[in-house]
Every structure is written in structure tokens, then in C-alpha cells.
N, C-alpha and C positions, 0 to 999 in steps of 0.2 A: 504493500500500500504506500509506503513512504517513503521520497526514494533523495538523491544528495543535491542536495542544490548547487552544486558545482559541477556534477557532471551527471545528471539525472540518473545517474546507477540506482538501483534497489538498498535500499540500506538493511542489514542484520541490525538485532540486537544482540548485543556483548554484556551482558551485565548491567554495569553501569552508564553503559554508551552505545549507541549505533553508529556501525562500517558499514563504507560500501565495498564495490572489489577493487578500488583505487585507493584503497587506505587514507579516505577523508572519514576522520571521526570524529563525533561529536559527543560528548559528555551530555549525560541527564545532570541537569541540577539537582540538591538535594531537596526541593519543593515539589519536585518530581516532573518537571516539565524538559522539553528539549528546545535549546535555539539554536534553530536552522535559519538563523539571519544570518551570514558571512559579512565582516565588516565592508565589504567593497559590495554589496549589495541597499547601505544603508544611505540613507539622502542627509541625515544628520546624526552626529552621534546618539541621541537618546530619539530614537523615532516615535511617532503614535504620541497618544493622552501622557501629561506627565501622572506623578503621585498623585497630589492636591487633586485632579480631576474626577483622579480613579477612586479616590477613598469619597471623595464628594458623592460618585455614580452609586456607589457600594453600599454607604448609607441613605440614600434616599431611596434606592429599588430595594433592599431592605425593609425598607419600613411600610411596602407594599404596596407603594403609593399606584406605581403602571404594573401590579398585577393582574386583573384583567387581559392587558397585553399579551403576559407573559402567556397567560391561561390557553387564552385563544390561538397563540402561537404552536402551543404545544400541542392542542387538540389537534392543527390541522394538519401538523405531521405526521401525530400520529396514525390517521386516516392515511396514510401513504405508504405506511408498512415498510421504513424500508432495514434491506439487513445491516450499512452503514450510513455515517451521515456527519457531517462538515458544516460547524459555526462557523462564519466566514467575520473575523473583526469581533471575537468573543469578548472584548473588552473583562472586564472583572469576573466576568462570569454567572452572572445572574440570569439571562435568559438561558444560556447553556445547559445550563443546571434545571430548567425547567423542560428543558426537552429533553434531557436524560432520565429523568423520571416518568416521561409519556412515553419511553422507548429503554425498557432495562432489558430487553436481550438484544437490544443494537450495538454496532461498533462506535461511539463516540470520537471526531475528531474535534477539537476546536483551536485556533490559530489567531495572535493579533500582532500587530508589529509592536506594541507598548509591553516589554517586559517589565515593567513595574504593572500594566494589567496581568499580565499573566500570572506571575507571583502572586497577585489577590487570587485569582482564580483557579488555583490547582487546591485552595483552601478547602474547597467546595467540593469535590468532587475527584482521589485518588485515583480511580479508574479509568480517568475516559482519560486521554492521549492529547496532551497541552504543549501546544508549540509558540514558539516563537519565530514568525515568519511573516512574509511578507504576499499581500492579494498577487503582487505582479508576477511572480516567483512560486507558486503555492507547491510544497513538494510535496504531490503526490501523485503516483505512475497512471497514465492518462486510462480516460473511462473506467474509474474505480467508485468513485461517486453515488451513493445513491438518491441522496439526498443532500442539497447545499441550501444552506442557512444563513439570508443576512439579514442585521437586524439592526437600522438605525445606520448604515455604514455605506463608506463607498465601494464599488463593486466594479468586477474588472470583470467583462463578461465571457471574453476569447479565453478568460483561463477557464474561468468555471465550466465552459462548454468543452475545454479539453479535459477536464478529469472528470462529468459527469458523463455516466453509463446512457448508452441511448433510451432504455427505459424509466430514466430518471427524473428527477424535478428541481426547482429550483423556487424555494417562498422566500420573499421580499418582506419584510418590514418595514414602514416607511409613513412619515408623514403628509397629512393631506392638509389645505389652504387654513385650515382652522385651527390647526397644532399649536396650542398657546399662545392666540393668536391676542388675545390681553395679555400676556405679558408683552409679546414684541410691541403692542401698540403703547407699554409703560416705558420702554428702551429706547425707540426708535421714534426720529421725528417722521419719519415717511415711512410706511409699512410697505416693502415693497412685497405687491402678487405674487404667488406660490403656484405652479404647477401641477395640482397633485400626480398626472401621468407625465411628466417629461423625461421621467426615466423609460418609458415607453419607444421613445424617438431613441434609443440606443440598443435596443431590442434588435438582436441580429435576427436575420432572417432563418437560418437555421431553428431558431425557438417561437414557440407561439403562445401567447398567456392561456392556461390551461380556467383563470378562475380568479375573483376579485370578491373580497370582503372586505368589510368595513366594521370598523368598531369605534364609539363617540363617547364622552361623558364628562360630567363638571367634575373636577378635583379643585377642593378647597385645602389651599396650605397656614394652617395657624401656629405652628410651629418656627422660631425664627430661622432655627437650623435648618428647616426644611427648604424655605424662601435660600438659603446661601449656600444650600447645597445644588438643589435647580438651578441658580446663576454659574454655579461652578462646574458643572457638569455639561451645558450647552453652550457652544459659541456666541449667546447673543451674550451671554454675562459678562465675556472680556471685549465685545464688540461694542457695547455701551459707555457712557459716561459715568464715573463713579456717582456721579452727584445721583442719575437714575436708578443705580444698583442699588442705593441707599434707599430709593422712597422703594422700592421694592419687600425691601428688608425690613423697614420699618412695622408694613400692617399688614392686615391676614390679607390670602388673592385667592380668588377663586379664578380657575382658567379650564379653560377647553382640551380635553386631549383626545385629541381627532387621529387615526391612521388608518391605511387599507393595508391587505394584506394582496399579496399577488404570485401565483402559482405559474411557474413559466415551466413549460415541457419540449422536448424536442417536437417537428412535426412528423 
């Protein structure tokens, strides 16, 4: 399934590390993850969400706030049956974790380039196969895929379509024009338009959306940690004016969390 990101060989397990048959080895960490980032594969040195981000994402999906989300995510995998399956941008690992529990005799893989996320995330969950890698690079040996998982991330579709199995799927998580849409209008002097299908227009032709749900609902944060963990966690929080962050953080908000879900299949 897993194979070297330097010269796409199959990699063994040795113990403590996986080879391939070119003697590139790679140590498991003792969190129990593998990084298969090679430093000349990385655009900066600490890639992905810093800490602050991740421990900000961790406590507030935690606290159950986008469960729901999670819920519906998981059910609709599960409906999919498959025997493996690939978080694509597992970040901490909270959604992760909710599809491993909709699927305990599947092969779990999950992957983010932030290894300070990943280190939260192997917390969670010993079993399933935590990497540290990159969407453009994903190592693993092409049409193995049975299921690919992204949730809230960006997506590199030419890879996905090479390591997913022609019988396979691909569900998107992703938000729609409404997605906290009071908060961006407490941050932002102009709210600019949201596409909820513009990821659609990059839909290769090879795939065709199999399926679209949607899931809506008011979430009230009266917690203040909660209000500055949501700023820390989403781009609009460092995008904004401190002066905004602040009236954010001051009083309770009730906001909108809008997203579809979207089921892409080979045709």
C-alpha cells in the first residue's frame, strides 16, 4: 500500500521503520506515526497548521461543537463499504477518528503535511497508519484507494484519481455561501461571494459526482475560549483586524454552519 516517496518502490516494515528495495528508510516516531515528507519535498520548513492552530482545532471539535458534521460524514462512508480508506489533510485528527469508528474492520490511512497535527493525532487513535506527507506526493502505490477523504482541505485531484481503485469514491467536505457567514460579516468590511460548487469546475473528467448532501444549523458560542479558539482555527481570525477579533471575543455569537457533502466516483 505504501510505497517511498523518493523513488515510488513498495516500502517493508522493519520494526521500527519502513524500507524500500533502495535502502530509503524511514523511522516511525515514537507517537507512532511515519514522515514521509523528505526535506526537499517541503515548500517551508515547518509546513501545514502551526501548534496554536492545531491545539485551537482540537479543543473546539472536542467540545462537539461541528459534531453533527463529523456524524454525517461518517455515516456516509460508511454506506460505501469500503475495505481501505485515506483522510486526505487529517489535520488533528478529529474527523479521522470518527470514520474509524463507522468502519472498524477497514484499513485506516490518514496523512497531513503539519506534523505538529499529526503528533495530536496518532493521540487518538494507535491503529490506523498516520503519516506525515504531502497531497502532491501522497505515497501510496497507484489504484489502492478505496475510499479518499477530504474534509475542510485543499485537494489535488490527478493524485487522488491515481491511487483511487476504479470502483472507488471520493466524499468532499466542504463549505457552502452560508458557512459562518456572521462571523465573516463581524471581520470583514466587504463579505466577498462564496461559490458553494467551484470546486466542481476542477472536477476532471475522468470523475463524475456520484451524490450531494447538505447539512445546516445555528451554533451558539458563549464560551470565551470557544469565540478564540474558532478565530484560531480558521483563516478569517489572522485575516482580520485585531480591533474585530476582539469584538468577536468579547460577546456570545451565534453563527450559521452550512456545508454539502459531495460523493465523486469514476464514470
Amino acid at each position: 500500500m505504501l510505497i517511498c516517496p523518493l523513488c515510488n518502490a513498495p516500502l517493508t516494515d522493519e520494526d521500527k521503520s519502513v524500507k524500500c528495495v533502495n535502502y530509503h528508510t524511514f523511522d516511525k516516531a515514537k507517537q507512532g506515526y511515519l514522515n514521509l515528507l523528505p526535506v526537499q519535498h517541503k515548500n517551508s520548513r515547518a509546513p501545514g497548521d502551526n501548534l496554536e492552530m492545531v491545539l485551537a482545532r482540537r479543543e473546539f471539535l472536542s467540545a462537539g461543537h461541528y459534531a453533527p458534521l463529523a456524524e454525517r460524514f461518517a455515516t456516509l462512508v460508511q454506506q460505501q463499504h469500503p475495505a481501505n480508506w485515506l483522510d486526505v489533510g487529517c489535520g488533528e485528527g478529529y474527523y479521522t477518528q470518527k470514520i474509524a469508528e463507522a468502519l472498524p474492520q477497514s484499513q485506516g490511512y490518514a496523512l497531513d503535511i503539519s506534523r505538529d497535527a499529526v503528533k495530536q493525532a496518532c493521540k487518538l487513535n494507535k491503529h490506523l497508519h498516520w503519516l506525515v506527507a504531502s497531497m502532491a506526493r501522497i505515497p501510496i502505490a497507484d489504484q489502492q484507494s478505496d475510499l479518499i477523504a477530504t474534509i475542510f482541505s485543499p485537494f489535488n485531484w490527478q493524485e487522488a484519481m491515481r491511487i483511487l481503485n476504479k470502483q472507488g469514491g471520493i466524499l468532499r467536505l466542504g463549505p457552502t455561501k452560508e458557512h459562518l457567514i456572521e462571523l465573516r460579516e463581524m471581520l470583514y468590511d466587504e463579505v466577498r461571494p462564496y461559490q458553494d460548487d467551484k470546486h466542481l469546475l476542477q472536477l476532471p473528467s475522468e470523475l463524475t459526482l456520484n451524490f450531494t448532501d447538505y447539512l445546516s444549523f445555528k451554533l451558539t458560542l458563549t464560551e470565551v475560549k470557544d469565540r478564540k479558539n474558532l478565530l484560531a482555527m480558521t483563516p478569517h481570525g489572522w485575516r482580520a483586524s485585531a480591533e474585530k477579533r476582539q469584538k468577536v471575543i468579547e460577546n456570545d455569537l451565534t453563527v450559521t454552519v452550512s456545508v454539502r457533502y459531495d460523493y465523486f466516483k469514476f464514470i
